[in-house]
C-alpha positions in Angstrom: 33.3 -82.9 86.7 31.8 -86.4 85.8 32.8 -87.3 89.5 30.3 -84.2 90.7 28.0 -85.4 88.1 27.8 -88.9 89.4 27.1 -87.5 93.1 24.2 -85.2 91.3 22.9 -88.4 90.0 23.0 -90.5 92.9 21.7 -87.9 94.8 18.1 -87.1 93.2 18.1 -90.9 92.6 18.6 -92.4 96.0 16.2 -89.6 97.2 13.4 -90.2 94.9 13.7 -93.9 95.6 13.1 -94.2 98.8 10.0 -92.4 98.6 6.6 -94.5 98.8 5.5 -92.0 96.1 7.8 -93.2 93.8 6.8 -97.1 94.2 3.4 -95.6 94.3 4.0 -94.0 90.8 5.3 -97.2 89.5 2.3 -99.7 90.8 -0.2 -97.5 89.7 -0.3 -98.5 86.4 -0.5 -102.3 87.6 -3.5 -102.2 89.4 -6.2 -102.9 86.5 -4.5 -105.8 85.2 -4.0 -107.0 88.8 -7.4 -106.2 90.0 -8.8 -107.7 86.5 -6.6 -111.0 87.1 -8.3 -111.1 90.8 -11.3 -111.0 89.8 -11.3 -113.4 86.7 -9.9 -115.9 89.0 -12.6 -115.6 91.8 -14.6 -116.0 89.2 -13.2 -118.8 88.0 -13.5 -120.6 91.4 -16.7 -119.6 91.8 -18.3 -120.4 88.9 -20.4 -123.4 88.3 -18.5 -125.3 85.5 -21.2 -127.9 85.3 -22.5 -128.5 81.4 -25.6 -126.7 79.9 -28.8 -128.5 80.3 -30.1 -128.6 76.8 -33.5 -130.2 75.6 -34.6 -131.3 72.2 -37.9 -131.1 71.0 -39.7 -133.8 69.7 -36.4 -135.2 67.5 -35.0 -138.1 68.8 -32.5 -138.6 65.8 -31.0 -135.3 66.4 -30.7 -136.3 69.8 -28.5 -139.2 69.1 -26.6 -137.5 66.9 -25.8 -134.7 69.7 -25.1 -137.6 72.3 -23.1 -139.8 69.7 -21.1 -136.7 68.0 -20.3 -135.0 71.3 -20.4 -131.5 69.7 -21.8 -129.4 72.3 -20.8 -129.5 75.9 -24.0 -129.9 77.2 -26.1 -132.7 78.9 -29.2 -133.4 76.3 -32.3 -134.7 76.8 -35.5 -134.7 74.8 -38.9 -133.5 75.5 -42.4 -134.1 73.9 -43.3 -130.8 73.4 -42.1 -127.1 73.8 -45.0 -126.3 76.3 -43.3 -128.9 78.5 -39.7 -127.4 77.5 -41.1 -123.9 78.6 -42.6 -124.7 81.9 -38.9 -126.8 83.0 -37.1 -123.6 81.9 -39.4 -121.7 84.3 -39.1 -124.0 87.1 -35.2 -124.1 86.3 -34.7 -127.8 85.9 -33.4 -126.6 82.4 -31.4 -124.2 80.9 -32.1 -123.9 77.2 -34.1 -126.1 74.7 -33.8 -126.7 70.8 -36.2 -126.6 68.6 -35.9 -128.2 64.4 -38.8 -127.0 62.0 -38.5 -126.5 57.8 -34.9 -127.2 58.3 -34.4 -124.4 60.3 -33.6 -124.7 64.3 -34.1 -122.4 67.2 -32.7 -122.0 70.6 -34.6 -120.6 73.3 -32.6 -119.8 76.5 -33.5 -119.4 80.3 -32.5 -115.8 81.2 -32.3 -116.8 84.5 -30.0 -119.2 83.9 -26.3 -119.0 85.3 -25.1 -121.5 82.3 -25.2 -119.6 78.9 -25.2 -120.8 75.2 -22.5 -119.5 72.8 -24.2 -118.7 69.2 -21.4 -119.1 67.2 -20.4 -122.9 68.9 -23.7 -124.0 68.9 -24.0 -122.6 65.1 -21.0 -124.4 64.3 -22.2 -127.7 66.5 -25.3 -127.6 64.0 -23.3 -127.1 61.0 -21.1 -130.2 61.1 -24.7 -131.9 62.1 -26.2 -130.8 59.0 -23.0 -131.4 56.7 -22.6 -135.1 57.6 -26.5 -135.5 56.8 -25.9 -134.4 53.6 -22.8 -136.4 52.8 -24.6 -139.4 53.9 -27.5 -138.4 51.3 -24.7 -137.9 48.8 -23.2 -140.9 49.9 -19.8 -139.9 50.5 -17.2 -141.4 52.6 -15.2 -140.6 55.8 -12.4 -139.7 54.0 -14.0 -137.6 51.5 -15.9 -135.6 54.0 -12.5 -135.1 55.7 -11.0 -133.6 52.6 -14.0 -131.5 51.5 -13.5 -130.0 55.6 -9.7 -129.5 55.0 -9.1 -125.7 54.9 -6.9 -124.2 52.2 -3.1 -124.6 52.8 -2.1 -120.6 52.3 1.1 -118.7 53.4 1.2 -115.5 54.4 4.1 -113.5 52.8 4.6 -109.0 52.3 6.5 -107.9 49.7 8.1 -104.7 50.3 10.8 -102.1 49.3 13.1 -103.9 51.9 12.2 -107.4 50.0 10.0 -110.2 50.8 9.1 -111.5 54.0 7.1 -114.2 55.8 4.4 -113.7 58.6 1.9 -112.2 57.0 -0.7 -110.7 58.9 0.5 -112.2 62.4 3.6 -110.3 62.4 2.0 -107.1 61.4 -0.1 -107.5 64.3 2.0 -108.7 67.0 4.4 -105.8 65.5 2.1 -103.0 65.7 1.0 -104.1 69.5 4.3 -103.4 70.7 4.6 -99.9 68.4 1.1 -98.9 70.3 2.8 -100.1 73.5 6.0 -98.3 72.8 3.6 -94.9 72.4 1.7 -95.8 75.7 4.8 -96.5 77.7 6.7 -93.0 76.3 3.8 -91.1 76.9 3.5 -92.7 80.4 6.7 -92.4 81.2 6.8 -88.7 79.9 3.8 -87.8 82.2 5.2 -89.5 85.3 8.9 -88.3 85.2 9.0 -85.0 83.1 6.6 -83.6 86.2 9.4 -85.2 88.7 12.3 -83.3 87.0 10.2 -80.0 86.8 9.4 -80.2 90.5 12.6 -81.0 91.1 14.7 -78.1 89.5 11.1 -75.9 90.5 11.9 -77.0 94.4 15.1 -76.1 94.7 14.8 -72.7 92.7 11.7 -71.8 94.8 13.4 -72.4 98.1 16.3 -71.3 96.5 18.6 -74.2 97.1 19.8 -73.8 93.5 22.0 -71.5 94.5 23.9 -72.8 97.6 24.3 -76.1 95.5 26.1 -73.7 92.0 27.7 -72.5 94.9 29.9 -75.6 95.1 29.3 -77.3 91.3 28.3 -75.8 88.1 25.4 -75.3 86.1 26.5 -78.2 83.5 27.0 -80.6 86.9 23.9 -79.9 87.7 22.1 -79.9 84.4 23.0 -83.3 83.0 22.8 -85.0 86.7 19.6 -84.4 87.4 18.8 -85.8 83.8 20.9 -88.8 84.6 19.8 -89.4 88.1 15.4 -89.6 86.8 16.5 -91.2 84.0 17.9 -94.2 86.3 15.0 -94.0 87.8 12.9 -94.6 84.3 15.3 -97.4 83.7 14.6 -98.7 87.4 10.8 -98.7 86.6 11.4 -99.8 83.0 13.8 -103.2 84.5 11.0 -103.5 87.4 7.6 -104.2 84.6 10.0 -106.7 82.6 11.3 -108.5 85.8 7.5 -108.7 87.2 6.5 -109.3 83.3 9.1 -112.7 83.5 8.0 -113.7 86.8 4.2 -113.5 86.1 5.2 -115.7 82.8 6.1 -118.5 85.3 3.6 -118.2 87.7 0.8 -117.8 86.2 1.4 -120.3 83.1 -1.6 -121.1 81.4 -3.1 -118.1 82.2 -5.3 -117.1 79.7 -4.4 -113.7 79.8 -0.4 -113.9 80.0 -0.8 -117.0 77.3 -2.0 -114.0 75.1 0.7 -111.7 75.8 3.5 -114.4 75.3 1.8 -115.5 72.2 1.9 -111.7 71.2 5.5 -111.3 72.1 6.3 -114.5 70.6 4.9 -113.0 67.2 7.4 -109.8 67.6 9.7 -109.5 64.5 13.5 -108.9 66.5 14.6 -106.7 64.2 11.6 -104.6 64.7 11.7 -104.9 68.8 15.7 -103.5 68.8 14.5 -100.8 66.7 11.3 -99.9 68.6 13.9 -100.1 71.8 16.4 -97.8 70.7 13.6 -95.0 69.5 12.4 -95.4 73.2 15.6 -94.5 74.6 16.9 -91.8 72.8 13.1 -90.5 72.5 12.6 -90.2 76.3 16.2 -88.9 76.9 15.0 -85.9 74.1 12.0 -85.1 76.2 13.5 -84.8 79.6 16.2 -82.5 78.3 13.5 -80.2 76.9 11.4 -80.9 80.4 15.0 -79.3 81.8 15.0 -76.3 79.5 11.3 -75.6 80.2 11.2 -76.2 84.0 14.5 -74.0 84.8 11.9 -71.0 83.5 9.9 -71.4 86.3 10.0 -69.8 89.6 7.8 -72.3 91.7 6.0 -75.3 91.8 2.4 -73.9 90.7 4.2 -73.2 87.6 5.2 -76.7 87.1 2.1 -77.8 84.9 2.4 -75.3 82.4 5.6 -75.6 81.9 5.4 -79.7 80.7 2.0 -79.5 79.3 3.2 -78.2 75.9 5.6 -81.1 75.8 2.7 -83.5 76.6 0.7 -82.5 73.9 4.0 -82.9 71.4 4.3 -86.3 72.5 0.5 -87.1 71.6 1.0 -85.6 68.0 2.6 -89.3 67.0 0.7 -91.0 68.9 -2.5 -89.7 67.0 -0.9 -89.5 63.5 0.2 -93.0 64.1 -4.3 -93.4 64.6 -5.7 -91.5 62.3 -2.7 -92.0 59.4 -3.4 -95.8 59.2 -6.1 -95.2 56.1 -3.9 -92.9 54.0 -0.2 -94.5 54.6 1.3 -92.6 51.8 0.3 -88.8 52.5 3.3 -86.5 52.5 2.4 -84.8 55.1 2.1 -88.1 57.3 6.0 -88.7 56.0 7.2 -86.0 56.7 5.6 -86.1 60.4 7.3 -89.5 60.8 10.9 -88.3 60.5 10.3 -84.9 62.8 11.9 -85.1 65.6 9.8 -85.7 69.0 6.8 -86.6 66.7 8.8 -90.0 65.4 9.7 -91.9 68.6 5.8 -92.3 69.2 5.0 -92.5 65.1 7.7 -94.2 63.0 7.4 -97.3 65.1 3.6 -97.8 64.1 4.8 -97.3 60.5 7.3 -99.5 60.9 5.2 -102.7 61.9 2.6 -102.1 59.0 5.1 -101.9 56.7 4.6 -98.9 55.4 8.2 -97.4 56.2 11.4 -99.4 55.1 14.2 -100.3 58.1 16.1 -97.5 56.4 13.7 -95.2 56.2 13.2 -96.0 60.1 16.8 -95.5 60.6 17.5 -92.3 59.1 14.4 -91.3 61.7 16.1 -92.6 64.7 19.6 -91.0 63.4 17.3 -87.4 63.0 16.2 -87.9 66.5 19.7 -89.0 67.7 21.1 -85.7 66.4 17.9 -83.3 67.8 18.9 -85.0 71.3 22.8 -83.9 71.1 21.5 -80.5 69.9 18.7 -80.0 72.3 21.3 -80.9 75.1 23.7 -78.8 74.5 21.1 -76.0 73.8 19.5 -76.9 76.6 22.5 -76.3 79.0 22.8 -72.6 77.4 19.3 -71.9 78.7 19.7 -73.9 81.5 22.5 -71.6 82.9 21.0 -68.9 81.5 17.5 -69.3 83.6 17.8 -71.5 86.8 19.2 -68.7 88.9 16.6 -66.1 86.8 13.3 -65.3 89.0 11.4 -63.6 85.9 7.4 -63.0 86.2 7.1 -63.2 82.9 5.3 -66.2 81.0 7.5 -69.6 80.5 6.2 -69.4 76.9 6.9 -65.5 76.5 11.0 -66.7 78.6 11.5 -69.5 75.9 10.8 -67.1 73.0 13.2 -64.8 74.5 15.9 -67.0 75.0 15.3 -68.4 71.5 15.9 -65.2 69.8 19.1 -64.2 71.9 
C-alpha cells in the first residue's frame, strides 16, 4: 500500500511541478520585496548624495562651531541677513538656512530642494552645540562632559514562570516577528495549497477520474497520497524562500534591508524558533487533511471556494486573537483559545514570544494539536471514502453535518 501511496504522491507532485502556475504561485509573494529592492537601488544610484547647503545667519561663532565640530553633514556658510538667505533659497544656490534668536533656532528649508533636513539630527546636532556651551560656562572638563553624556549601563532581564532570562525587550521583539511570520506564512500557505488539493480531488470527481483510479488503488491510497504529494510541494516552496533567503544574505550584504532581517533573525531565541517550526508543521498538515474531508463533498470545481473558505476563516481566528489579545494577556477566554486546536498553530506562538505562555504551556498546545491531526486523519479517511465517489446536490455544509452525525 505505501508503495501505491508513494506513486499517488509522486504523481500529483511531479504534475503540479512542472506547471508555470505552480512557480507562479511561489514568486508571487516575492515580487514587492523585489520590486521595493529595485527601486531603492535605482534610487540609490540616482540620487544626488552631495551634502546639504546650509547657511547661518548673522552668527559667525555658531558657524565655527558647525565647521569645527563636524555635526551635521552639510556644507555651511554664513550670510548677513535672512532677506539675502531667502532670495538664494529661491534662486536655488541654497538649500536651507539657520536662524539663532532668544536662544531659540529655526530652520527654514527650500521645498524645492532635492536635499532634505532630518529634524531629529539637526535637533540633536544643536543639542550637543548647546551642551558644550554650557559646560564651558560651567567650566567643566572633557572628561567630565564625557561622563555626564555616558548613558546608563542597564540589562534587560524577564522573569517568568519558566525562570529568568536575558534579552529583554530585543528578544521579545525579534521573537514575536517570527510568531507574526509564522501566522502570515500558515495562512499563506493554507490559501495557496488547500485550493490546490480541493481542485485537485474536485477535478478528478467532476470528470470522474476518481473512479477509474479506486478502480486500481483504494480510497486510503488515494487519501493520504494526495496529502503527501501537496505537502512536498509546501516543503518544496517552504526549502525554495530559505535557499533564496541564504543566497540574498550573501549577495546583497550590507543591504540595508536584509541587514535588518539578519539582525532580526539573529535576535530569535532557538528554543522558541524549533517550537514555532514544529507548530508549523503539524499545523498545516491539520488543515490540508480537513481541506481533504471538505473538498471530497464537492461535485465540481465551482464548488471549490466554498468548500475551503470556512477553513480560511478558522485559520484567521489565531491570527486575530494573537492582535487583539496583546492588551488583556491573561483573559480565560484568550487561554483557552490558545490550546484549541487549529486556532493554536497561528496563536500560541505569539504568546509564546511575549512571554505570556510558559514552554510547557506551549507544549502541551502542540501535543493537543498533534493528537487533533491523528484524529482528524483518520476521521477524515472515513468521510473521505464515504464521499469522493458521492455526487450529492445538497450543501457541503448541510454533507458534513450529515456525515458527522452518522
Amino acid at each position: 500500500m505505501f508503495k501505491q501511496m508513494k506513486l499517488v504522491a509522486g504523481q500529483v507532485y511531479r504534475t503540479k511541478i512542472k506547471t508555470p502556475t505552480f512557480w507562479l504561485t511561489v514568486l508571487t509573494p516575492l515580487l514587492l520585496p523585489i520590486i521595493g529592492l529595485i527601486i531603492g537601488f535605482v534610487i540609490a544610484k540616482t540620487s544626488d548624495h552631495s551634502p546639504a547647503r546650509l547657511a547661518v545667519v548673522d552668527n559667525t561663532a555658531l558657524v565655527q562651531t558647525l565647521k569645527t565640530g563636524k555635526v551635521l553633514d552639510a556644507k555651511i556658510s554664513e550670510v548677513a541677513d535672512v532677506k539675502t538667505a531667502k532670495q538664494k533659497i529661491l534662486d536655488e544656490k541654497l538649500d536651507g538656512y539657520l536662524v539663532k534668536e532668544d536662544g531659540k533656532y529655526t530652520l527654514v528649508a527650500g521645498t524645492d530642494s532635492t536635499t532634505k533636513f532630518n529634524e531629529t539630527t539637526v535637533k540633536t546636532a544643536l543639542s550637543q552645540i548647546e551642551l558644550a556651551e554650557k559646560a564651558s560656562h560651567l567650566k567643566l572638563t572633557t572628561e567630565e562632559l564625557v561622563s555626564l553624556q555616558t548613558p546608563a549601563n542597564l540589562t534587560m532581564k524577564t522573569l517568568g514562570k519558566k525562570g529568568e532570562s536575558s534579552g529583554g525587550e530585543a528578544k521579545n521583539a525579534a521573537n514575536n516577528a517570527i510568531s507574526v511570520l509564522i501566522s502570515v506564512v500558515i495562512f499563506m500557505l493554507l490559501m495557496i495549497y488547500s485550493n490546490m488539493l480541493a481542485q485537485e480531488i474536485a477535478n478528478e470527481k467532476s470528470n470522474r477520474i476518481m473512479e477509474t483510479l479506486l478502480a486500481a488503488t483504494s480510497t486510503k491510497v488515494q487519501y493520504f497520497g494526495k496529502i503527501l504529494g501537496v505537502g512536498l510541494l509546501v516543503l518544496t516552496h517552504i526549502v525554495f524562500y530559505v535557499v533564496l533567503g541564504v543566497v540574498a544574505a550573501i549577495v546583497l550584504k550590507g543591504n540595508q534591508m536584509v541587514e535588518s532581517a539578519k539582525s532580526m533573525v539573529g535576535g530569535v531565541d532557538m528554543s522558541f524558533l524549533l517550537y514555532a517550526v514544529l507548530m508549523l508543521i503539524v499545523g498545516l498538515a491539520a488543515y490540508l487533511f480537513l481541506t481533504a474531508i471538505t473538498a471530497s463533498l464537492v461535485n465540481d470545481q465551482s464548488q471549490v471556494q466554498q468548500a475551503i473558505a470556512p477553513i480560511s476563516y478558522l485559520s484567521l481566528v489565531g491570527y486575530m486573537a494573537g492582535i487583539f489579545g496583546a492588551e488583556v494577556p491573561n483573559n480565560i477566554v484568550l487561554k483557552v483559545l490558545s490550546y484549541l486546536p487549529f486556532v493554536s498553530p497561528t496563536f500560541m506562538p505569539s504568546r509564546l514570544a511575549l512571554e505570556i505562555s510558559t514552554s510547557t504551556e506551549a507544549y502541551i498546545a502542540l501535543a493537543i494539536q498533534l493528537i487533533a491531526l491523528v484524529l482528524v486523519a483518520k476521521f477524515g479517511e472515513r468521510i473521505y471514502a464515504k464521499n469522493v465517489l458521492s455526487y450529492s446536490d445538497e450543501k457541503i455544509f448541510k454533507q458534513l453535518i450529515r456525515n458527522l452525525k452518522k
